[in-house]
N, CA, C and O atoms as a GROMACS GRO file, in nm:
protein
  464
    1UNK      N    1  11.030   7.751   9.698
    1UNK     CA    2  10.953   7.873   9.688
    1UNK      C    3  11.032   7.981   9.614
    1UNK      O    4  10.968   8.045   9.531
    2UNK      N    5  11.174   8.014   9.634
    2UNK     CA    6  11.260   8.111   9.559
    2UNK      C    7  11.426   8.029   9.499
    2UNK      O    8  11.499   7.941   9.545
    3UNK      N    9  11.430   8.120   9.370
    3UNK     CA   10  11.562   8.059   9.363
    3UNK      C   11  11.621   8.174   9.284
    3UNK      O   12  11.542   8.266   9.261
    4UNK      N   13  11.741   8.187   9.241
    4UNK     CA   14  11.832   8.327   9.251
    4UNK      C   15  11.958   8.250   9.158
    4UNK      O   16  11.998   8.134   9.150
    5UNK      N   17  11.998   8.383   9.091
    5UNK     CA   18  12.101   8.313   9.024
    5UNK      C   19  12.156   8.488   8.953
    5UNK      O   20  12.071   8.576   8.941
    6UNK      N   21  12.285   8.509   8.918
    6UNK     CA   22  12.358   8.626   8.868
    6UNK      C   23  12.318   8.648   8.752
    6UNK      O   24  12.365   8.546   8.702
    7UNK      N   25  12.244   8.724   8.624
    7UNK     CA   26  12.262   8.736   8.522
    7UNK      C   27  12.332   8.836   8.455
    7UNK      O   28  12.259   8.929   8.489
    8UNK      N   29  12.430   8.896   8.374
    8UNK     CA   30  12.490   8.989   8.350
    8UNK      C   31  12.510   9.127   8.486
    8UNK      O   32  12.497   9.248   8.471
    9UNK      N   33  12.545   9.047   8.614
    9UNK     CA   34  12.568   9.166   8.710
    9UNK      C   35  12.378   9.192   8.745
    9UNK      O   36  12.350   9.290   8.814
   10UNK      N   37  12.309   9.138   8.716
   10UNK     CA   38  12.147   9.184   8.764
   10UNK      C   39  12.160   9.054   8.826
   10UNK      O   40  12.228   8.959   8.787
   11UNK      N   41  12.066   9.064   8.955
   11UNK     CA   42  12.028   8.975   9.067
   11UNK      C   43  11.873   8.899   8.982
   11UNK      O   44  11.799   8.976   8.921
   12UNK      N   45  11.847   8.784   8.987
   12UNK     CA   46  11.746   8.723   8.933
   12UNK      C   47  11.665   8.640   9.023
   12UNK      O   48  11.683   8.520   9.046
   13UNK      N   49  11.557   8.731   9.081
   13UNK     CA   50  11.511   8.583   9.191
   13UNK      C   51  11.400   8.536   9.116
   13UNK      O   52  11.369   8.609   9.022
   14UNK      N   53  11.328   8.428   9.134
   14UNK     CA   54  11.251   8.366   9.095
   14UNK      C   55  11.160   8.331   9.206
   14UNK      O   56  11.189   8.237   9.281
   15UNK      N   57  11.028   8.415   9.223
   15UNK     CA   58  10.902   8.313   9.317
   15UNK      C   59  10.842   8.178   9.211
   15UNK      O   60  10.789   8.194   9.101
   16UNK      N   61  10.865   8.060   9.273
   16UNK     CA   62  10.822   7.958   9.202
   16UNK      C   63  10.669   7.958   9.274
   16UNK      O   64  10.588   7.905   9.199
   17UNK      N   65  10.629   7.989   9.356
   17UNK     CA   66  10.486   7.983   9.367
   17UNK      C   67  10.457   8.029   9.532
   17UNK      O   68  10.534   8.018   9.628
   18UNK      N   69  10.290   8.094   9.525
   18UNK     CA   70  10.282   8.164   9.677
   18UNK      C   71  10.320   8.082   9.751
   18UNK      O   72  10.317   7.959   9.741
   19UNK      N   73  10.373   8.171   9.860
   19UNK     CA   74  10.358   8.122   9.980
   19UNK      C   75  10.268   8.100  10.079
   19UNK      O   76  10.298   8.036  10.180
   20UNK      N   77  10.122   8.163  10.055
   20UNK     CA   78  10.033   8.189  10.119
   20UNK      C   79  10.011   8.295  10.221
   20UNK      O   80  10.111   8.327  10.285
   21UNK      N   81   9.903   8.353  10.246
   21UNK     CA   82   9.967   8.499  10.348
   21UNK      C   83  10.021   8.437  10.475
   21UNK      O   84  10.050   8.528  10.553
   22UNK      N   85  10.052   8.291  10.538
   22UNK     CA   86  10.146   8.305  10.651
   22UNK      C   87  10.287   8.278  10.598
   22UNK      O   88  10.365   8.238  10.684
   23UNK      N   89  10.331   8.289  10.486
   23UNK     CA   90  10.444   8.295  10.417
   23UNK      C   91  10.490   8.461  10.347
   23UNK      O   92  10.592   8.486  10.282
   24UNK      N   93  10.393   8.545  10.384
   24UNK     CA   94  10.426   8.661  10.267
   24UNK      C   95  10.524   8.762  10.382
   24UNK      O   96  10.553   8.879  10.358
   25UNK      N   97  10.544   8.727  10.442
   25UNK     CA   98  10.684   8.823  10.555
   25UNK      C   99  10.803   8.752  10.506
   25UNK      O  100  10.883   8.805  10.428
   26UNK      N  101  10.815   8.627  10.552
   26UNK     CA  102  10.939   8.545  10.522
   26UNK      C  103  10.966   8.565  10.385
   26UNK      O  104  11.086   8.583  10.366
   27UNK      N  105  10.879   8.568  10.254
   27UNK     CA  106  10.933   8.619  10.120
   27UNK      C  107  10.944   8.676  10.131
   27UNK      O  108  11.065   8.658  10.116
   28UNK      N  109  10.936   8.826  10.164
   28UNK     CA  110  10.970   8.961  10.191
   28UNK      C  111  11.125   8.973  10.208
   28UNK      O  112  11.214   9.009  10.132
   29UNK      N  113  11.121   8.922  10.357
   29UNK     CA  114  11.231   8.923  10.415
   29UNK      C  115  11.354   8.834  10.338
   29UNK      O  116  11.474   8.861  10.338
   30UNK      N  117  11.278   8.708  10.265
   30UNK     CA  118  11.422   8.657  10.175
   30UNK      C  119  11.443   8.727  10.096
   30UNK      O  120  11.554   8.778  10.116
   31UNK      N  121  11.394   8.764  10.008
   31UNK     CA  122  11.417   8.878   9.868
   31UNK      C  123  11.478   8.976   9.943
   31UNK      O  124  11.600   8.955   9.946
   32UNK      N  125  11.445   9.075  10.005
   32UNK     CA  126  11.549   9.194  10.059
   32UNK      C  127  11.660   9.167  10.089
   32UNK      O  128  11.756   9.236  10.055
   33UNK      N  129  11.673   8.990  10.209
   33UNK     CA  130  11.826   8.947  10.245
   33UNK      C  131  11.902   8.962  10.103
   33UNK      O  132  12.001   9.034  10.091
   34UNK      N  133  11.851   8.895  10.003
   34UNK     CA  134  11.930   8.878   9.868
   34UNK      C  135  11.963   9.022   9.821
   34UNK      O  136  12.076   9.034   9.773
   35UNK      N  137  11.879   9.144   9.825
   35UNK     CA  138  11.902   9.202   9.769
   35UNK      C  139  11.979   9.305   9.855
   35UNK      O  140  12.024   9.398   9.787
   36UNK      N  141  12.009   9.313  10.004
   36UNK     CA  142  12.131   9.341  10.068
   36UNK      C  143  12.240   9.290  10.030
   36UNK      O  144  12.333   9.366  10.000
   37UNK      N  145  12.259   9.121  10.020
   37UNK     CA  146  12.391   9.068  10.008
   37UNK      C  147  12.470   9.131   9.849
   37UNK      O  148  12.587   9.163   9.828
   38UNK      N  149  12.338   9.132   9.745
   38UNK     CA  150  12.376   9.204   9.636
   38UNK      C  151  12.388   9.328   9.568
   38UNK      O  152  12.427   9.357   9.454
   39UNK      N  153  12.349   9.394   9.661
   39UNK     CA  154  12.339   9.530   9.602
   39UNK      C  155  12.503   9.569   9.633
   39UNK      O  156  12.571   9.532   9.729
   40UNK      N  157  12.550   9.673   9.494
   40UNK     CA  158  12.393   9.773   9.459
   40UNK      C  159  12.340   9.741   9.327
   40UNK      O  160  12.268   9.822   9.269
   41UNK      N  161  12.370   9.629   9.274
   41UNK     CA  162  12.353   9.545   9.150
   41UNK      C  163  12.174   9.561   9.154
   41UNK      O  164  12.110   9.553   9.259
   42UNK      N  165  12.108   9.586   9.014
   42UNK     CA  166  11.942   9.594   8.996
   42UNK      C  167  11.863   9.417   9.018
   42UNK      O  168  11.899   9.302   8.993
   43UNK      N  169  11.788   9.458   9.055
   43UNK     CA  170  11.756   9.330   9.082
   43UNK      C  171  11.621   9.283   8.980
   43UNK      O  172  11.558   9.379   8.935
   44UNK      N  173  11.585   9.183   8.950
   44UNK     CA  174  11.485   9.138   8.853
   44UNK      C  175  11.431   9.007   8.930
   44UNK      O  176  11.497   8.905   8.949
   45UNK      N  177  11.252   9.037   8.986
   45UNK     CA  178  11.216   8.927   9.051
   45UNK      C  179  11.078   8.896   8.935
   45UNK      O  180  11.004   8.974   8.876
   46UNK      N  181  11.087   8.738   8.938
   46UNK     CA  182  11.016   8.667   8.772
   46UNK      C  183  10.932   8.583   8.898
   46UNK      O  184  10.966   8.494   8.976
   47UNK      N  185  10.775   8.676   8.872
   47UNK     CA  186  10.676   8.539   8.949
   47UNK      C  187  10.636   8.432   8.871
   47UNK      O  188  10.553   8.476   8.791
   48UNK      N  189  10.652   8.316   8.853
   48UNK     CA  190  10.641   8.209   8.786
   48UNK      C  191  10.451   8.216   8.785
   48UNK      O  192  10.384   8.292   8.856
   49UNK      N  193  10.394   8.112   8.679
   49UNK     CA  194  10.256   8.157   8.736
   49UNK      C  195  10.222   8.121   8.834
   49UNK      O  196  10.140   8.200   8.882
   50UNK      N  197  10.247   8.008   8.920
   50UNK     CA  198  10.194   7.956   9.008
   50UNK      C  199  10.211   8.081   9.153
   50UNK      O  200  10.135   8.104   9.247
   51UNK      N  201  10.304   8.122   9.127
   51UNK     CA  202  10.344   8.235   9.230
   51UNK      C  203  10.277   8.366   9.208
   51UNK      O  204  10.340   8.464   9.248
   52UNK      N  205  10.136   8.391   9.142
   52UNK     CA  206  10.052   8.518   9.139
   52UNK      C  207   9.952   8.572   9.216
   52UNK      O  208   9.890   8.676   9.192
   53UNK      N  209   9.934   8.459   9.358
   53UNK     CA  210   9.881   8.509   9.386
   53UNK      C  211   9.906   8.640   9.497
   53UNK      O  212  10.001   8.714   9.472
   54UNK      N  213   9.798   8.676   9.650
   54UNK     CA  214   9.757   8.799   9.644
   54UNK      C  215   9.920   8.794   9.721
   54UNK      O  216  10.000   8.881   9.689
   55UNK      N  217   9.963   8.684   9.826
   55UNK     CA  218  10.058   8.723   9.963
   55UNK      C  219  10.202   8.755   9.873
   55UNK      O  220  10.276   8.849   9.900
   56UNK      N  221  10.225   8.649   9.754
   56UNK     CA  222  10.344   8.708   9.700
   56UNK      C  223  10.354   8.861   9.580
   56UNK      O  224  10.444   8.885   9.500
   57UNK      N  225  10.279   8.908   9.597
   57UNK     CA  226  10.221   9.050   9.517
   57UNK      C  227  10.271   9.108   9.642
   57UNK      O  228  10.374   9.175   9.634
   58UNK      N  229  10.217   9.094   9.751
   58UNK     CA  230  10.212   9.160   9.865
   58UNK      C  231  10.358   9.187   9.872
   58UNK      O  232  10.403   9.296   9.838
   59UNK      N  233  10.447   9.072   9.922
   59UNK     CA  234  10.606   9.052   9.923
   59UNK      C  235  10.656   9.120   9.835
   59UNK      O  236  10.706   9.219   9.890
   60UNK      N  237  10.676   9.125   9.674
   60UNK     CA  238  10.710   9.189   9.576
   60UNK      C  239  10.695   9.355   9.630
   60UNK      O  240  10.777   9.439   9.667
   61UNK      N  241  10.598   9.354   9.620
   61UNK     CA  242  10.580   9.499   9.670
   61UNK      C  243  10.639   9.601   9.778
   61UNK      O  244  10.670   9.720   9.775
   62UNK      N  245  10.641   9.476   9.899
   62UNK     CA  246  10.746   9.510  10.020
   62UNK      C  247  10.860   9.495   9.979
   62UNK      O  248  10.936   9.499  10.076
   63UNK      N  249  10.915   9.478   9.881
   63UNK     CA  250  11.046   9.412   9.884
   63UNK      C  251  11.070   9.543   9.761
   63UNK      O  252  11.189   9.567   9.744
   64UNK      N  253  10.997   9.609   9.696
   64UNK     CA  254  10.971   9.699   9.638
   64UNK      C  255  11.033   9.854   9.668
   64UNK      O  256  11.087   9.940   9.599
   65UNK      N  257  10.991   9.840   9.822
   65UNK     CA  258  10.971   9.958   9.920
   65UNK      C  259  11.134   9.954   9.930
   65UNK      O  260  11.204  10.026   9.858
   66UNK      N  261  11.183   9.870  10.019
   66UNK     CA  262  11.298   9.830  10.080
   66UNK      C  263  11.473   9.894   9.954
   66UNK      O  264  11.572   9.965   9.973
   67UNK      N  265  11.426   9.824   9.855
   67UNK     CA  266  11.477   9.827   9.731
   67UNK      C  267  11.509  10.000   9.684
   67UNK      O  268  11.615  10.054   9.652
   68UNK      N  269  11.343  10.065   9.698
   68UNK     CA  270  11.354  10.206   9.662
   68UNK      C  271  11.428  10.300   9.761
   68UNK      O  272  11.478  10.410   9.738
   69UNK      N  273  11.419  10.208   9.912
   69UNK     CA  274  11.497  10.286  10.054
   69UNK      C  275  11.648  10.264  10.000
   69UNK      O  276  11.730  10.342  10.047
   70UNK      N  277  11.684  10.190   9.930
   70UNK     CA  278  11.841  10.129   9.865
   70UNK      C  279  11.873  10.241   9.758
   70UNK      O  280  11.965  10.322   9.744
   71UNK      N  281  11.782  10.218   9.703
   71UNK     CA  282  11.830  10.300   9.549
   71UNK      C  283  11.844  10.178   9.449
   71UNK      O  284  11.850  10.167   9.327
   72UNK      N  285  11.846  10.127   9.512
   72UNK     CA  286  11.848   9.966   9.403
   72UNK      C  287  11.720   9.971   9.284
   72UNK      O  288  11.600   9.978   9.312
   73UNK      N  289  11.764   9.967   9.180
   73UNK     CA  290  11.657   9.954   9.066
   73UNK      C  291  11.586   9.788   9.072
   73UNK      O  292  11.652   9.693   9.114
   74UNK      N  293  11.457   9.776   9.028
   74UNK     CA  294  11.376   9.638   9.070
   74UNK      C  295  11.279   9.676   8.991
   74UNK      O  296  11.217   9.782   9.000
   75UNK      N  297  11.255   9.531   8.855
   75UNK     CA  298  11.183   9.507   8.804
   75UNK      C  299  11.118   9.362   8.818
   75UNK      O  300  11.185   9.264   8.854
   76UNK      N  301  10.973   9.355   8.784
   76UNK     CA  302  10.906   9.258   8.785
   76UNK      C  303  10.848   9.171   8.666
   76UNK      O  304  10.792   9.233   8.576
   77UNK      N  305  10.854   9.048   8.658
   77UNK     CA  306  10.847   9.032   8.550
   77UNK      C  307  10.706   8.891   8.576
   77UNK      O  308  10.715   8.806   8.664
   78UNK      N  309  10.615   8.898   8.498
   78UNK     CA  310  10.492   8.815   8.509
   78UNK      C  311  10.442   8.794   8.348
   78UNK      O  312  10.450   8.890   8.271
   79UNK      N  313  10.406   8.704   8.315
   79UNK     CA  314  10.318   8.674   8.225
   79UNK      C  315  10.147   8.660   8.236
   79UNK      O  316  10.073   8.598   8.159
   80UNK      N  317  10.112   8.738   8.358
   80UNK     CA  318  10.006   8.755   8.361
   80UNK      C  319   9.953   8.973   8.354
   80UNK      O  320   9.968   9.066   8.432
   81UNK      N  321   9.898   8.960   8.231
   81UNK     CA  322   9.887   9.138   8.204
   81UNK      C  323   9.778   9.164   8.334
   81UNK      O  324   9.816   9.267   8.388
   82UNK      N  325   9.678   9.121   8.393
   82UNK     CA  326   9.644   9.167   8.502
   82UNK      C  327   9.701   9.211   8.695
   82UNK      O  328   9.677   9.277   8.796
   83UNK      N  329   9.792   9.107   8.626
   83UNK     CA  330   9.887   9.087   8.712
   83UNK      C  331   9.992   9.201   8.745
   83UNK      O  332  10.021   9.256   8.851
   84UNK      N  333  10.041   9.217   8.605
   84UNK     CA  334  10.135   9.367   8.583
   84UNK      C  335  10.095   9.472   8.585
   84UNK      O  336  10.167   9.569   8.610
   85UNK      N  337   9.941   9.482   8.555
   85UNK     CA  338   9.918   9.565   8.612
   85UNK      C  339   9.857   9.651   8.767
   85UNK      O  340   9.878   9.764   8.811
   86UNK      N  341   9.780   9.539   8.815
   86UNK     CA  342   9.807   9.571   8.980
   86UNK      C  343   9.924   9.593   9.057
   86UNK      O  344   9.919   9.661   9.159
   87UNK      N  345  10.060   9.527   9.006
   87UNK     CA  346  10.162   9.594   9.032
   87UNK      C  347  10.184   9.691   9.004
   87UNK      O  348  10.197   9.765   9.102
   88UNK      N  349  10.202   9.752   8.882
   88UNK     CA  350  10.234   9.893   8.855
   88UNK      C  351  10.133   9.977   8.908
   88UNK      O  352  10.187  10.086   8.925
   89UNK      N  353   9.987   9.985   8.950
   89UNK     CA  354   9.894  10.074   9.046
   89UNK      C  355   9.969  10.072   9.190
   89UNK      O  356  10.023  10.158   9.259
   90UNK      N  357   9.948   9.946   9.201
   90UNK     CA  358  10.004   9.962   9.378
   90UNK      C  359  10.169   9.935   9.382
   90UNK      O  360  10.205   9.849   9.463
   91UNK      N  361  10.253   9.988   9.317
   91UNK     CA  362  10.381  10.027   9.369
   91UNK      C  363  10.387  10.107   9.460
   91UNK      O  364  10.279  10.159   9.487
   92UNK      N  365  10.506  10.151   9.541
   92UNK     CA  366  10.580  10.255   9.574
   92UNK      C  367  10.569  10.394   9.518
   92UNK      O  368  10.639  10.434   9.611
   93UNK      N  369  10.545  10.499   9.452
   93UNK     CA  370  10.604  10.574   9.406
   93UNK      C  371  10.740  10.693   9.442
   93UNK      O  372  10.786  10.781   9.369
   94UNK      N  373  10.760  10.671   9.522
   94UNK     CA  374  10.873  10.790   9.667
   94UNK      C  375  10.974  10.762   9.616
   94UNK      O  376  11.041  10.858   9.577
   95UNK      N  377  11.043  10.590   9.585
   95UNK     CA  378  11.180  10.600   9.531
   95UNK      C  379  11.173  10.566   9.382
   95UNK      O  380  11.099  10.610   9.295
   96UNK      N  381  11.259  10.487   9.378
   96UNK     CA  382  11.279  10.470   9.194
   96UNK      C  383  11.123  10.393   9.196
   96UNK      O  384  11.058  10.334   9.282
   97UNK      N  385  11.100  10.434   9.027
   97UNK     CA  386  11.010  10.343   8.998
   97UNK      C  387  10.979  10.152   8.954
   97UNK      O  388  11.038  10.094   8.862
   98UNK      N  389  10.917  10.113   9.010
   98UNK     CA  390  10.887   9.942   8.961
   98UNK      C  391  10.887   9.962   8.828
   98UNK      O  392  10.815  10.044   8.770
   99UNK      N  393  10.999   9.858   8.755
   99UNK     CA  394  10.937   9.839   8.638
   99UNK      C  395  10.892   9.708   8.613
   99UNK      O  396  10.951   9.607   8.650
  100UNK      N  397  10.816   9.710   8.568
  100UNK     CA  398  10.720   9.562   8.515
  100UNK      C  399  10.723   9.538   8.381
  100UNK      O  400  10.715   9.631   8.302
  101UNK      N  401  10.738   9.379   8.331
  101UNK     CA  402  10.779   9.342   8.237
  101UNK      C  403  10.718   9.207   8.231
  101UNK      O  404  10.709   9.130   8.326
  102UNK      N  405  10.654   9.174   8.044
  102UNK     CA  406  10.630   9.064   8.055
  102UNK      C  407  10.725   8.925   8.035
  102UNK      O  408  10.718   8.805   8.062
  103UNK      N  409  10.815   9.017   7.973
  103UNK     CA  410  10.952   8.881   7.960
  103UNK      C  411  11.059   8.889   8.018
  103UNK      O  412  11.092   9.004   8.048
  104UNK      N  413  11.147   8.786   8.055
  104UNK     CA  414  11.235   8.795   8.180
  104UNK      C  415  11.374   8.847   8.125
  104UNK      O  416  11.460   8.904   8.192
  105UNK      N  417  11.381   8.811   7.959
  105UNK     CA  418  11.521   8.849   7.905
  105UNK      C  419  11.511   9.004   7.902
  105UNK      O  420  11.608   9.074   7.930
  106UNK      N  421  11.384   9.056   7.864
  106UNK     CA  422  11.395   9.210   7.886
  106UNK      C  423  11.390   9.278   7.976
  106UNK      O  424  11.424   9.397   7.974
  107UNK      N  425  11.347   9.219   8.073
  107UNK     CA  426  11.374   9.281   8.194
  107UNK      C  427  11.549   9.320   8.223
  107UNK      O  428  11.594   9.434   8.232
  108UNK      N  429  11.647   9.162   8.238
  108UNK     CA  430  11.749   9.157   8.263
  108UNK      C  431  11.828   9.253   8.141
  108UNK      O  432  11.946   9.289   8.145
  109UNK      N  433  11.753   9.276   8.058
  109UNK     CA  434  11.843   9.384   8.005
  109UNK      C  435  11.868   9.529   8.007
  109UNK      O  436  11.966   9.603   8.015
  110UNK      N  437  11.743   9.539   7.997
  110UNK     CA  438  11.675   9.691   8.080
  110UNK      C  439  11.762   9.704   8.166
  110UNK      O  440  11.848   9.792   8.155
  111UNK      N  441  11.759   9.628   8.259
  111UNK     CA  442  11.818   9.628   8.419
  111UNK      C  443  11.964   9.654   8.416
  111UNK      O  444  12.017   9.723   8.502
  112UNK      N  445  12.050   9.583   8.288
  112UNK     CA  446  12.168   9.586   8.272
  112UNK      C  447  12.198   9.693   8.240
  112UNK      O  448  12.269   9.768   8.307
  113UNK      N  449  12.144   9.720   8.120
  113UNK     CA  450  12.158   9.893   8.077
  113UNK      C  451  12.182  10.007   8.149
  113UNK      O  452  12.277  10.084   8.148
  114UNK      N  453  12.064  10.004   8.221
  114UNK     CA  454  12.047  10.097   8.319
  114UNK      C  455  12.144  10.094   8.448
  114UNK      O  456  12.145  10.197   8.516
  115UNK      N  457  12.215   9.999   8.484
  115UNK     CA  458  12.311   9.983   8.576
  115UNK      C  459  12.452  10.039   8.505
  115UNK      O  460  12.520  10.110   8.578
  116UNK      N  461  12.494  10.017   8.393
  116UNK     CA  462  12.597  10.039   8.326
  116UNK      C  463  12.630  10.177   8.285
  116UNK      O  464  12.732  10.199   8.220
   0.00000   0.00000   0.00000
């Protein structure tokens, strides 16, 4: 369901596909563990397509919140434009902003930049 890996100092998780809504807490809750153990490094989470639907949107989003309570910068990255954009409506707005992205190398760079 998730997999994670360092890219230039940015945290990279990967949803490989929903979990279904009795799975969308436990993604939640893994993505934030990761992004405790790593912070205060920006984090970049890439929903694969199979992973678009509604419970892992949901997760992203919580994991969104958590992130902005950090100060931790968090971008999203989808190849679906409907997709990016229901994220960017229903973000957070209180802490940093979501950024959403359709490609994963720009994200991780953005992300780098902006950390540096």
């Amino acid at each position: 369901m998730l997999s994670y890996r360092l890219d230039h100092e940015v945290l990279v998780i990967t949803v490989e596909r929903d979990p279904g809504i009795g799975g969308r807490a436990d993604l939640a809750n893994r993505i934030t563990d990761l992004v405790d153990a790593h912070r205060p490094s920006p984090v970049v989470v890439v929903l694969a397509d199979p992973a678009t639907g509604g419970a892992a949107v949901s997760a992203v989003l919580r994991a969104h919140q958590h992130c902005g309570r950090l100060g931790v910068l968090m971008s999203v990255v989808s190849h679906s434009a409907p997709l990016r954009r229901m994220l960017e409506n229903n973000a957070d707005t209180r802490g940093l902003r979501l950024v959403v992205h359709a490609r994963a190398d720009a994200a991780i760079a953005g992300s780098f930049a902006a950390a540096a």
